[in-house]
N, C-alpha and C positions, 0 to 999 in steps of 0.2 A: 818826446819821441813819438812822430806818426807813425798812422798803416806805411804811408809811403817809406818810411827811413828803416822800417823792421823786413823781415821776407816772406815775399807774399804768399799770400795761404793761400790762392789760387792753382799758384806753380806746385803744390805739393799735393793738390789732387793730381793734377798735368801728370806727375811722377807714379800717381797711384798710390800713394802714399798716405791713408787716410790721419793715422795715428800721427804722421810726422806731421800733417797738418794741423790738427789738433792742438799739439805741443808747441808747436811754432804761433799758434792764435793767446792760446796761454799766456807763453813768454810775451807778446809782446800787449798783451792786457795787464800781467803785471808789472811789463816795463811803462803803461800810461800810469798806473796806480802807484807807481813811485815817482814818477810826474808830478801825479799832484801831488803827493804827499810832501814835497822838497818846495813845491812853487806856494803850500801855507797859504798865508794871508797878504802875501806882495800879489798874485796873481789877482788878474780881474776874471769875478764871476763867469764874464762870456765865457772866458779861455778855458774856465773849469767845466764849464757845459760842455762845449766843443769836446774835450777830451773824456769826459762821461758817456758824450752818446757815440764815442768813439771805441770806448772799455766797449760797452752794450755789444757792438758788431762787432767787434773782432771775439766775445766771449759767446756769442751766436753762433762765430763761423766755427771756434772751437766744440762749440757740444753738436753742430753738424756734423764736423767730421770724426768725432767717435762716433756719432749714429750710424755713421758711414762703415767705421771700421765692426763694430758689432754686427751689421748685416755680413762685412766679409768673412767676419768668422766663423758667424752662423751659418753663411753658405758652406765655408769648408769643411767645419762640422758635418754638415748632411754629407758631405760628397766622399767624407773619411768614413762615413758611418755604414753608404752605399757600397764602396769599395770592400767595409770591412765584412757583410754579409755575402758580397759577390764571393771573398777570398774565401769564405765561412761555407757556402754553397758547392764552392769548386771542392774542398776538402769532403765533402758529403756525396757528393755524385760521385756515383756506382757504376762503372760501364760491365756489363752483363750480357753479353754477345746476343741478341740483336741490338740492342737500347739500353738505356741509363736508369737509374734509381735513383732517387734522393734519398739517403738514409739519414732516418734521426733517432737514435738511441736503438729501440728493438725494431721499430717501423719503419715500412718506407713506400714514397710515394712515387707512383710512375705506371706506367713508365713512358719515358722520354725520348723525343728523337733524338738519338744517337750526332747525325749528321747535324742538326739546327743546334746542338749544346754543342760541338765540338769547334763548328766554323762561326756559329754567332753569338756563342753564350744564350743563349735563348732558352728555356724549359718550356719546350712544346709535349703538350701531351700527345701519345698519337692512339688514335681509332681505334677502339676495337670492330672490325668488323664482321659481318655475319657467319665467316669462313672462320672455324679454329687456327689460331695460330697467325692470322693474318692480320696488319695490325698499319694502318695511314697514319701518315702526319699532314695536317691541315696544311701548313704553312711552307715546304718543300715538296711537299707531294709525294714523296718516298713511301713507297710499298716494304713493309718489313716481317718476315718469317721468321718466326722462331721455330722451337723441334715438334711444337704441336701442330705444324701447318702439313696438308698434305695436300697437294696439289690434284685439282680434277682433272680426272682421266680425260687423254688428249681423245677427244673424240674424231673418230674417222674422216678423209675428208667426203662431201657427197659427189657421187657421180652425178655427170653430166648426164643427160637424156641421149640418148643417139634417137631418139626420134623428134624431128623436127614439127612443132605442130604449129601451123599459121593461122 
């Protein structure tokens, strides 16, 4: 039995399928290895070469495509593990009328734009700036007031001159 007569390990990457690929190069490495084991000493030499350097690649294509499948699980590993701190994050943020906190145990860090954590998941920290109570975020540009913030007195507007001088 050839690569050609068994299925090919090609089409089961095609599928995405790294592990069925694997298995499928397997199967049919141990279907040449009982090839030979049945064709003994009637077989000539060549035939048993042929079908040795045939085991060789199709048992290549098989440890590629677990390499293949190891990378996918590793990737979904990280992307489970991403998700699982995202879901871990959102359980810890604190919305505290203006902005967010991150709480972890007695502490907590922040604080956060309100609007960037809510529309994009984001933990932007925002500004303290030189005004008490007054407080930017880099990345939306939202001005934020808490109850320490007191806004400066609207100053007068100026009069105009009534005298014209050229």
């Amino acid at each position: 039995m050839g690569l050609q007569d068994s299925r090919s390990v090609s089409s089961c990457y095609m599928d995405g399928s790294s592990i069925s690929a694997g298995l499928a190069s397997i199967k049919t490495g141990l279907d040449i290895l009982k090839a030979l084991k049945d064709a003994g000493e009637l077989a000539e030499e060549a035939a048993n070469q042929y079908r040795l350097a045939e085991l060789l690649g199709v048992l290549t294509e098989a440890k590629l495509a677990f390499i293949d499948a190891k990378e996918e699980v590793l990737e979904k590993d990280r992307e489970i593990s991403r998700l699982t701190e995202l879901m871990e994050m959102r359980d810890a943020m604190v919305f505290e009328s203006p902005y967010c906190w991150l709480v972890k145990g007695d502490s907590r860090e922040g604080p956060y734009c309100q609007k960037c954590w809510e529309h994009d998941g984001k933990t932007i920290h925002l500004v303290d700036s030189s005004t008490a109570g007054k407080w930017w975020c880099p990345v939306c540009q939202k001005n934020v007031h808490d109850e320490n913030y007191t806004p400066k007195a609207a100053r007068p507007p100026r009069r105009a001159s009534r005298a014209i001088r050229w």
